[in-house]
Biotite code that builds the C-alpha atoms (Angstrom):
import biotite.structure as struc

atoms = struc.array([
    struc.Atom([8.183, -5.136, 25.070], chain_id="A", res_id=1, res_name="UNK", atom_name="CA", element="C"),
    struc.Atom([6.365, -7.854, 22.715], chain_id="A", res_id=2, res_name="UNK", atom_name="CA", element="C"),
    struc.Atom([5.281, -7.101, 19.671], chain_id="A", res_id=3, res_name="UNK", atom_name="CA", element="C"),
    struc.Atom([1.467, -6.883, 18.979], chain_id="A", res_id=4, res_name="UNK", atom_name="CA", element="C"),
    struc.Atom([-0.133, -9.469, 18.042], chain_id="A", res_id=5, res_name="UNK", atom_name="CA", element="C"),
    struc.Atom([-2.529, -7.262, 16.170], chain_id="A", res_id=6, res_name="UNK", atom_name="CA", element="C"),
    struc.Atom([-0.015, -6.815, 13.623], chain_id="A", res_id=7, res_name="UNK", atom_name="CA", element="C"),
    struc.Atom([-0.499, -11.200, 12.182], chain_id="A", res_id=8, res_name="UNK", atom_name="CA", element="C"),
    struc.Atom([-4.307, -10.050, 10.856], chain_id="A", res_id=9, res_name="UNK", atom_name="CA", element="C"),
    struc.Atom([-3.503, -7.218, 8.764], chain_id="A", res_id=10, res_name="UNK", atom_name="CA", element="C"),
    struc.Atom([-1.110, -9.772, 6.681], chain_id="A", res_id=11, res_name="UNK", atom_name="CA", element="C"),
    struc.Atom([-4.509, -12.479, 6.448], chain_id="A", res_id=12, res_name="UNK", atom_name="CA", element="C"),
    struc.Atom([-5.344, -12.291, 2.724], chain_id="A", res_id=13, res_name="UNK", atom_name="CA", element="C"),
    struc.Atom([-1.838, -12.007, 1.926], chain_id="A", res_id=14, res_name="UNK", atom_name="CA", element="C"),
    struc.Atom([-1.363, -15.445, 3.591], chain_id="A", res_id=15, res_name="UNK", atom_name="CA", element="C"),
    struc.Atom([-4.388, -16.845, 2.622], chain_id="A", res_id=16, res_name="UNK", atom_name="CA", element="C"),
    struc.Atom([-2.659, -16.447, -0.968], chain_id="A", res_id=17, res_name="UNK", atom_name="CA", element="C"),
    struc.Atom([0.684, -17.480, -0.250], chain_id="A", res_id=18, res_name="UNK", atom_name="CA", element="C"),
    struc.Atom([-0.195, -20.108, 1.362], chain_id="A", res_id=19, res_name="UNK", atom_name="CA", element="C"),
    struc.Atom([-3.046, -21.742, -0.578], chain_id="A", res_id=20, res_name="UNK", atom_name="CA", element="C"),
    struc.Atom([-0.013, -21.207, -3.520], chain_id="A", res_id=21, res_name="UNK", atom_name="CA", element="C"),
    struc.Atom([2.369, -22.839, -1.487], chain_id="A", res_id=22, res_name="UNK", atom_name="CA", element="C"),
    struc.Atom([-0.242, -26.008, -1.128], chain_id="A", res_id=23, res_name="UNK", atom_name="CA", element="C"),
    struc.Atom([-0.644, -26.037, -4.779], chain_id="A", res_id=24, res_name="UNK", atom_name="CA", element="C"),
    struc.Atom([2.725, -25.768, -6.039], chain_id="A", res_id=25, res_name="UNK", atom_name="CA", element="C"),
    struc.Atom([4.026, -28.920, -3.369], chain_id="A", res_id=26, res_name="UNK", atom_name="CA", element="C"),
    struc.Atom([0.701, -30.562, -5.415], chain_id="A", res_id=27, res_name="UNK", atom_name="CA", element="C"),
    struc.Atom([2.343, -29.559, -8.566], chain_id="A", res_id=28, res_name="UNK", atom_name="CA", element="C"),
    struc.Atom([5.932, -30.852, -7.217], chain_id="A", res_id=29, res_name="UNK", atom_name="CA", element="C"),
    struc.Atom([4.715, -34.432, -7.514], chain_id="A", res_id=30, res_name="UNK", atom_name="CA", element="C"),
    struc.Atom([4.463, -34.458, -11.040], chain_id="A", res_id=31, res_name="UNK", atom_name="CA", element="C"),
    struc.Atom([7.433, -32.580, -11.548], chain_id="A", res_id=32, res_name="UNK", atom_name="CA", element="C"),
    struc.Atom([9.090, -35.488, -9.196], chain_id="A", res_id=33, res_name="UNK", atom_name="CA", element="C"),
    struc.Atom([6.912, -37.866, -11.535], chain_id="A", res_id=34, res_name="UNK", atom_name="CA", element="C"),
    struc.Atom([8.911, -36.655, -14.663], chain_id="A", res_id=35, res_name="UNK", atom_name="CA", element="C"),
    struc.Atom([12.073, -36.754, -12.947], chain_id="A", res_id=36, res_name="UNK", atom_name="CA", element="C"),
    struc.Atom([11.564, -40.689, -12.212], chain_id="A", res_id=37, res_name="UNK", atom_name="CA", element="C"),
    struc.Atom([10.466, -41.518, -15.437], chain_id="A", res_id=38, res_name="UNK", atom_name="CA", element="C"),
    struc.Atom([13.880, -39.471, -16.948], chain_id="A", res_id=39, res_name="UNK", atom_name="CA", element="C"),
    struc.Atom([16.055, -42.004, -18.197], chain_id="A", res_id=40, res_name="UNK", atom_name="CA", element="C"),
    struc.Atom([18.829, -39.860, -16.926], chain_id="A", res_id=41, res_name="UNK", atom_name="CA", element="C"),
    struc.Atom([17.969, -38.979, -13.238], chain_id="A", res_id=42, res_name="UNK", atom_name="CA", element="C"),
    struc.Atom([17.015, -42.784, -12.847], chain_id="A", res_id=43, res_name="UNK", atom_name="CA", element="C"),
    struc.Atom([19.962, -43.356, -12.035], chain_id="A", res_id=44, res_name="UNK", atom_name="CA", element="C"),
    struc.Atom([20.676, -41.284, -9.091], chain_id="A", res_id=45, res_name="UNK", atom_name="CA", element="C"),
    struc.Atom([18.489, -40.829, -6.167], chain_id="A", res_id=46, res_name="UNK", atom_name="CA", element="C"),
    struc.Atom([21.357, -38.068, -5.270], chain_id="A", res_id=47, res_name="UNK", atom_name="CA", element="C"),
    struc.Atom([20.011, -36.286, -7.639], chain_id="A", res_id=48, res_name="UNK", atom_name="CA", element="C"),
    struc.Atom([16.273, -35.578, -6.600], chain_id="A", res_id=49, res_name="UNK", atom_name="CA", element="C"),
    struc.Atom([16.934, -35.411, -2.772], chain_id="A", res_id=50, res_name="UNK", atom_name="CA", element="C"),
    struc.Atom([19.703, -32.702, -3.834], chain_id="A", res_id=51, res_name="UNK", atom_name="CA", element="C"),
    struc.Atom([17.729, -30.753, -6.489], chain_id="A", res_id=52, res_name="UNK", atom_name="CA", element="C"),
    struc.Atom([13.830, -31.485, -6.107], chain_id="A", res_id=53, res_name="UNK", atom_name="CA", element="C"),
    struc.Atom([13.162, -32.861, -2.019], chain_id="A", res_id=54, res_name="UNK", atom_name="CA", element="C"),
    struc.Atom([14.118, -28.840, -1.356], chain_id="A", res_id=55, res_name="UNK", atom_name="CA", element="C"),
    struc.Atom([12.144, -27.113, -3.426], chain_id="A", res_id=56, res_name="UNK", atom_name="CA", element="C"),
    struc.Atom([8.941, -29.303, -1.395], chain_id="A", res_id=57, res_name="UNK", atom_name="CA", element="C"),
    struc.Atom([10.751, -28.621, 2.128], chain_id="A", res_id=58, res_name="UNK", atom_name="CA", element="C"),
    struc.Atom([10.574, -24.493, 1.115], chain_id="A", res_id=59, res_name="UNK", atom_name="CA", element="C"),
    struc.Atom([6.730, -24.431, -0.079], chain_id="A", res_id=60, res_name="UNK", atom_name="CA", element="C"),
    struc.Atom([6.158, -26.336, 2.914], chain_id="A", res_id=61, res_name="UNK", atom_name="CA", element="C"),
    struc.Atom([8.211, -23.667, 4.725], chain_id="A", res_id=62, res_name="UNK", atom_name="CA", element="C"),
    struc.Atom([6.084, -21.200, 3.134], chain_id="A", res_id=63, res_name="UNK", atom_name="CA", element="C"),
    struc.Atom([2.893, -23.148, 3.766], chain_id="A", res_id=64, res_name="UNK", atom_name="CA", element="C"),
    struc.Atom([4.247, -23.618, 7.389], chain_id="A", res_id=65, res_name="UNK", atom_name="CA", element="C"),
    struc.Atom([4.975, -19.369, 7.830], chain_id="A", res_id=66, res_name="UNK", atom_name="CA", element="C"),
    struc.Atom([0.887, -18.687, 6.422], chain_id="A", res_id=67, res_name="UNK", atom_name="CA", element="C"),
    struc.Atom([-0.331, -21.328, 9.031], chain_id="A", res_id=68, res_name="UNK", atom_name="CA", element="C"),
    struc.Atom([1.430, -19.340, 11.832], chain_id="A", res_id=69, res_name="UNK", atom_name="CA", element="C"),
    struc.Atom([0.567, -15.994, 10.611], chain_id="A", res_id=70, res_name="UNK", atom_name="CA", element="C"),
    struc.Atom([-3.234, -17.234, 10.218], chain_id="A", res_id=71, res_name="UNK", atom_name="CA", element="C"),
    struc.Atom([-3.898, -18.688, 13.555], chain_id="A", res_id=72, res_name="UNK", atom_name="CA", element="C"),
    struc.Atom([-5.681, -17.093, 16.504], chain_id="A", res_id=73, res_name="UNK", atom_name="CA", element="C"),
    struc.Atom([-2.683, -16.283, 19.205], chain_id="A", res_id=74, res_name="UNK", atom_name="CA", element="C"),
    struc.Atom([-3.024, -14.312, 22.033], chain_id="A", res_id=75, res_name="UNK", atom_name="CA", element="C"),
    struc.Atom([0.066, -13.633, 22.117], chain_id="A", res_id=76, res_name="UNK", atom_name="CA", element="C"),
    struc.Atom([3.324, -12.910, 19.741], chain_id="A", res_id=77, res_name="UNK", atom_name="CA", element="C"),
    struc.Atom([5.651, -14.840, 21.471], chain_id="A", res_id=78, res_name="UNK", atom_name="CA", element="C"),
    struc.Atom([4.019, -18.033, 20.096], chain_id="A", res_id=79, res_name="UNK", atom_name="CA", element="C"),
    struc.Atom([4.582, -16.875, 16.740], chain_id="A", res_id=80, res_name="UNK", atom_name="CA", element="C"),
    struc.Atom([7.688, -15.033, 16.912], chain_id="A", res_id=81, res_name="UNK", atom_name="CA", element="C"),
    struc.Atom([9.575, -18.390, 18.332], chain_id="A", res_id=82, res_name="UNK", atom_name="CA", element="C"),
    struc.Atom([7.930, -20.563, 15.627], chain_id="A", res_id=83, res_name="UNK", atom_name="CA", element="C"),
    struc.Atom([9.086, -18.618, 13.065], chain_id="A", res_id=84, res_name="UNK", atom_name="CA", element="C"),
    struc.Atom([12.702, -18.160, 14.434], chain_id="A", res_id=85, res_name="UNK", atom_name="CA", element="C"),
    struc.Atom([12.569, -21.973, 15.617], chain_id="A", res_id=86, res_name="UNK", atom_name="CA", element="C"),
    struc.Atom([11.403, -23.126, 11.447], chain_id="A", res_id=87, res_name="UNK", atom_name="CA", element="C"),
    struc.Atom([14.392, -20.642, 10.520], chain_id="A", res_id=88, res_name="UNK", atom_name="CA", element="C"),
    struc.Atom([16.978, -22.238, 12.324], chain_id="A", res_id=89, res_name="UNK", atom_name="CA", element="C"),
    struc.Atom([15.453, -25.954, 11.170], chain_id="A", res_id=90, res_name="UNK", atom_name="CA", element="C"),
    struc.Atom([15.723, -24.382, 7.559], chain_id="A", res_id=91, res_name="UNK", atom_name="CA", element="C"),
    struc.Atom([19.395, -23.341, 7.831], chain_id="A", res_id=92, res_name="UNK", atom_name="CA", element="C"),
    struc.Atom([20.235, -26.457, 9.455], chain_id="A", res_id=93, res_name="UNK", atom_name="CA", element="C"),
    struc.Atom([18.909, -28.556, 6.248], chain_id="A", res_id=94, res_name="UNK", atom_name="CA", element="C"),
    struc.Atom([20.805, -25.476, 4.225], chain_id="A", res_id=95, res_name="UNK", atom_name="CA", element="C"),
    struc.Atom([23.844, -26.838, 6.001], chain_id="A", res_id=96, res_name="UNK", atom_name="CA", element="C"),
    struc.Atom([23.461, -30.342, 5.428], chain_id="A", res_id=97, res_name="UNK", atom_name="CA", element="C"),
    struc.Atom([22.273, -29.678, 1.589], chain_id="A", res_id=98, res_name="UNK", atom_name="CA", element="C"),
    struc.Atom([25.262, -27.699, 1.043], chain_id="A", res_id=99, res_name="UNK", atom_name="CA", element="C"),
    struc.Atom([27.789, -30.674, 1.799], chain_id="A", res_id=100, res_name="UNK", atom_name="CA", element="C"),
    struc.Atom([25.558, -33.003, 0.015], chain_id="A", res_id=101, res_name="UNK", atom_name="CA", element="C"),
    struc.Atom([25.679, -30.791, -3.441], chain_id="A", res_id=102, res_name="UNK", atom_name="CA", element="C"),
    struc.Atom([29.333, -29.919, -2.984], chain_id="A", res_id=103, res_name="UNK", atom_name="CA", element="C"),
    struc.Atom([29.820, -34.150, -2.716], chain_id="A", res_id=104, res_name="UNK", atom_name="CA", element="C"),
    struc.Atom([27.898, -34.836, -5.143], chain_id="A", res_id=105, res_name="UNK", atom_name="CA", element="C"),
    struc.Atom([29.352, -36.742, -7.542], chain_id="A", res_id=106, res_name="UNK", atom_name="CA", element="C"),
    struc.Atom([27.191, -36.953, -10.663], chain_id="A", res_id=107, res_name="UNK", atom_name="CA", element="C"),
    struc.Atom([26.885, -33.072, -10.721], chain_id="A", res_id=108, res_name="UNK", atom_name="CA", element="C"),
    struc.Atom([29.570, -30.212, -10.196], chain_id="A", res_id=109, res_name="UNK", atom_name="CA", element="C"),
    struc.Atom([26.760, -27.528, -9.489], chain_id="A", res_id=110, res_name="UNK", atom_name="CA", element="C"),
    struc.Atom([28.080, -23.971, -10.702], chain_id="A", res_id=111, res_name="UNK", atom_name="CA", element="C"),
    struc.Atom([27.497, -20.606, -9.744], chain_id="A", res_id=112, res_name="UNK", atom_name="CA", element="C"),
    struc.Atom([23.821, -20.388, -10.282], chain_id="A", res_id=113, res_name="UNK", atom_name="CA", element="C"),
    struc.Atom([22.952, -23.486, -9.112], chain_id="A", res_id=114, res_name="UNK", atom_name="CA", element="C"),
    struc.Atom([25.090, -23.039, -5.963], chain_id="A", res_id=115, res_name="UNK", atom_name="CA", element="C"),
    struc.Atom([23.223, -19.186, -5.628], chain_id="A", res_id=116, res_name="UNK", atom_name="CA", element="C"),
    struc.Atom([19.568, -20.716, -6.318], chain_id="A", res_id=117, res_name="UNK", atom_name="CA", element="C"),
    struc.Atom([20.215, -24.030, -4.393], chain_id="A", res_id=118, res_name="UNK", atom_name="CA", element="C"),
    struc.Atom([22.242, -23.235, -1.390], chain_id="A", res_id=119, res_name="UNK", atom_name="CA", element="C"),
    struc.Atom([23.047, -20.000, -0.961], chain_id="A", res_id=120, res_name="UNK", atom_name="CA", element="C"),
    struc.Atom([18.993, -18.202, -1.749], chain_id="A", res_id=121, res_name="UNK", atom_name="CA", element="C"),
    struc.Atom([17.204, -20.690, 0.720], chain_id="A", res_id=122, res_name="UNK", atom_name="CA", element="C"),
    struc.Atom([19.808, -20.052, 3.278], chain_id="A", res_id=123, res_name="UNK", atom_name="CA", element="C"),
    struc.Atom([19.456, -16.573, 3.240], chain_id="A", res_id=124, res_name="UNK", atom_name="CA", element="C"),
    struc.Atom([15.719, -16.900, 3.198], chain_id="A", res_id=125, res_name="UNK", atom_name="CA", element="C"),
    struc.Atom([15.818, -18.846, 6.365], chain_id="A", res_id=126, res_name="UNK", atom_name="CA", element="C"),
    struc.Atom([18.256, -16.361, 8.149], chain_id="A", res_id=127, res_name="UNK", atom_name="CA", element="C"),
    struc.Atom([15.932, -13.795, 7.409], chain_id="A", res_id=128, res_name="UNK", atom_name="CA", element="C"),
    struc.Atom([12.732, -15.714, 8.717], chain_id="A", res_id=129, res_name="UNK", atom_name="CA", element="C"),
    struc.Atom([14.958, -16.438, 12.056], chain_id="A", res_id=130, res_name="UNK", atom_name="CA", element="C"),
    struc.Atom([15.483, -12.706, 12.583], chain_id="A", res_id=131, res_name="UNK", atom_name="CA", element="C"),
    struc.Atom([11.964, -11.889, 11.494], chain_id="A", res_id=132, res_name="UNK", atom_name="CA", element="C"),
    struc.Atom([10.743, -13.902, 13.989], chain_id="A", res_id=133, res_name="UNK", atom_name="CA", element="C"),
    struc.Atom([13.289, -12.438, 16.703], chain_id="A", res_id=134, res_name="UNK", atom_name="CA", element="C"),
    struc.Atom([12.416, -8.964, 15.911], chain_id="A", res_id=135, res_name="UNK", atom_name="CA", element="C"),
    struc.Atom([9.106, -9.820, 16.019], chain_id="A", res_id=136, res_name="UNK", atom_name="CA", element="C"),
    struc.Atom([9.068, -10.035, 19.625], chain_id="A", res_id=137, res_name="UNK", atom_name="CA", element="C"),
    struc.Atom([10.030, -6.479, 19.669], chain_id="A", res_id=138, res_name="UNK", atom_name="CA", element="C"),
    struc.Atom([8.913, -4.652, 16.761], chain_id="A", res_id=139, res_name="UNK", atom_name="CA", element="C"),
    struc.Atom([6.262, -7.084, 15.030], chain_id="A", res_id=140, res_name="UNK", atom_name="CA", element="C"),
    struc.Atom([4.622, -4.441, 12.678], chain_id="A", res_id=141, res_name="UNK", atom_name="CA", element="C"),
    struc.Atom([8.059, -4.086, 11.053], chain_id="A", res_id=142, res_name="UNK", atom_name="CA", element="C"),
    struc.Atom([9.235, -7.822, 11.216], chain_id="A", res_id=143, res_name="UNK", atom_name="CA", element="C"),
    struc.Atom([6.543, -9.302, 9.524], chain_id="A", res_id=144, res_name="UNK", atom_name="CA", element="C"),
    struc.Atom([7.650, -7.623, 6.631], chain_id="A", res_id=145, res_name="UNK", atom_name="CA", element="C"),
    struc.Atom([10.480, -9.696, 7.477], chain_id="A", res_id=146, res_name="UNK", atom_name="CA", element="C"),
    struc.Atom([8.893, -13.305, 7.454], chain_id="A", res_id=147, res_name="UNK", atom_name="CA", element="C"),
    struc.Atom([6.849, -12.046, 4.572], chain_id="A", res_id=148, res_name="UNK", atom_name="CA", element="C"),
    struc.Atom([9.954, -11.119, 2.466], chain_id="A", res_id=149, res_name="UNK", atom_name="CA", element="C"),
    struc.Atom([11.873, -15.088, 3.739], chain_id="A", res_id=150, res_name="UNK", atom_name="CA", element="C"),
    struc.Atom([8.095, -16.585, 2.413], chain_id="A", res_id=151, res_name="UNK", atom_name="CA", element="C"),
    struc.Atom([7.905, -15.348, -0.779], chain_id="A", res_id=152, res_name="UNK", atom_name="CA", element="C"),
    struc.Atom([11.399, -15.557, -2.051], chain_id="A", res_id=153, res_name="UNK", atom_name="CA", element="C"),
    struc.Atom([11.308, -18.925, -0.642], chain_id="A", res_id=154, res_name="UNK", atom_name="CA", element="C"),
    struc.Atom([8.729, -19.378, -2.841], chain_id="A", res_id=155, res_name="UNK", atom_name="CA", element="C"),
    struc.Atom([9.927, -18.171, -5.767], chain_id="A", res_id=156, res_name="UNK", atom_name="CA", element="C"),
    struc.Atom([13.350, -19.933, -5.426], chain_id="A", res_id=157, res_name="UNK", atom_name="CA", element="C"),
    struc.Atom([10.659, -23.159, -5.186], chain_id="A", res_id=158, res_name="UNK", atom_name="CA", element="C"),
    struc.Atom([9.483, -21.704, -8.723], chain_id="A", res_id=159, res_name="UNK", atom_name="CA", element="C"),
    struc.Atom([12.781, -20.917, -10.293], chain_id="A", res_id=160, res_name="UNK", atom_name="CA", element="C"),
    struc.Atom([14.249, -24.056, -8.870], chain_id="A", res_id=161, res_name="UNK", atom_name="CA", element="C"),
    struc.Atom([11.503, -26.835, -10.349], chain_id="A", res_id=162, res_name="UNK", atom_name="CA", element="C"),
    struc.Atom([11.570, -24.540, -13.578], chain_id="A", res_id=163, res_name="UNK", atom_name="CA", element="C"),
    struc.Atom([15.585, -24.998, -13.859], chain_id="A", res_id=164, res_name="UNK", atom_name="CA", element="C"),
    struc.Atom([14.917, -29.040, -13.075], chain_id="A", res_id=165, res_name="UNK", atom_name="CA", element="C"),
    struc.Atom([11.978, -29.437, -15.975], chain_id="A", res_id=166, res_name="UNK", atom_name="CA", element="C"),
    struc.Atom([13.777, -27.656, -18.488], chain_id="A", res_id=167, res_name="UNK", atom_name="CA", element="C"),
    struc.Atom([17.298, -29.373, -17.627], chain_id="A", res_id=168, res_name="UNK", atom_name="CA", element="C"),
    struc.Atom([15.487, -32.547, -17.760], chain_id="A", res_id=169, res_name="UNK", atom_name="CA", element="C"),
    struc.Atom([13.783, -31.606, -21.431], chain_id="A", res_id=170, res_name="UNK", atom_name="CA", element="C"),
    struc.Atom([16.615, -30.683, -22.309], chain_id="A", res_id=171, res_name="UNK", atom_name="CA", element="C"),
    struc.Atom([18.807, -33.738, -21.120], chain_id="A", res_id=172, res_name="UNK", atom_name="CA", element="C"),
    struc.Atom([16.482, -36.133, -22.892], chain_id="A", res_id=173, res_name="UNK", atom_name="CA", element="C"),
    struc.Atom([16.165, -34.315, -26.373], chain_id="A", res_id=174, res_name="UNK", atom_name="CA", element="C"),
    struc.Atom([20.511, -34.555, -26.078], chain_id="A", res_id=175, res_name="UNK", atom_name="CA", element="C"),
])
């Protein structure tokens, strides 16, 4: 049985928000990305940024990505459902390839925070959005609370994550 596609417009203004925050925060990204370039110490390594800062854009543009979905006019849930599980798998896949890169890294030996906030957050995040959007095909009243859940900690690992990069930066430069 699919799931209802009934069940995307009851999460509308919920999306509208997340999503319109999403937009804003990437926005806000650039100038964060704008301090980190003008940082005497990150100038030296590019590592750095597409390590630390390039993910937080790629998971508000995940969450941007999720509202889009949610908010268009389908006819159907599979649509939906397979674009969500499709972005999740995409998501882990980058997971996979950002987890080699920070644990190669050689300016940085990222510790158990950064490794939990980094890596190990996002990846769960995307897991979740791929079964979300699985179960969605089945049950879609119940897994959108699943995609919802993957969109907003992915957004608030964005938030944590360019936080933890300002203030380390601040911080670097006052040293």
């Amino acid at each position: 049985m699919i799931g209802s596609v009934a069940a995307l417009g009851a999460w509308a203004t919920f999306y509208t928000m997340l999503g319109s925050s999403a937009a804003a925060l990437t926005g806000l990204m650039f100038v964060v990305i704008g301090i980190v370039m003008s940082s005497s110490h990150f100038r030296r390594s590019i590592d750095g940024t597409s390590v630390f800062s390039t993910p937080i854009v790629v998971h508000f543009g995940a969450t941007l990505f999720i509202a889009v979905v949610v908010l268009a006019p389908w006819h159907s849930m599979i649509v939906p459902a397979a674009l969500f599980a499709i972005a999740g798998l995409l998501g882990n896949a980058y997971m996979l390839s950002l987890m080699y890169r920070t644990r190669n890294f050689a300016n940085y030996r990222a510790d158990l925070d950064d490794w939990a906030w980094y890596n190990v957050l996002p990846f769960v995040a995307y897991g979740a959005l791929v079964g979300g959007g699985l179960w969605a095909l089945a049950a879609a009243e119940r897994a959108l609370f699943v995609v919802a859940g993957a969109a907003v900690l992915l957004t608030f690992i964005g938030l944590r994550n360019a936080w933890d990069i300002v203030t380390y930066i601040a911080v670097k430069d006052v040293e």
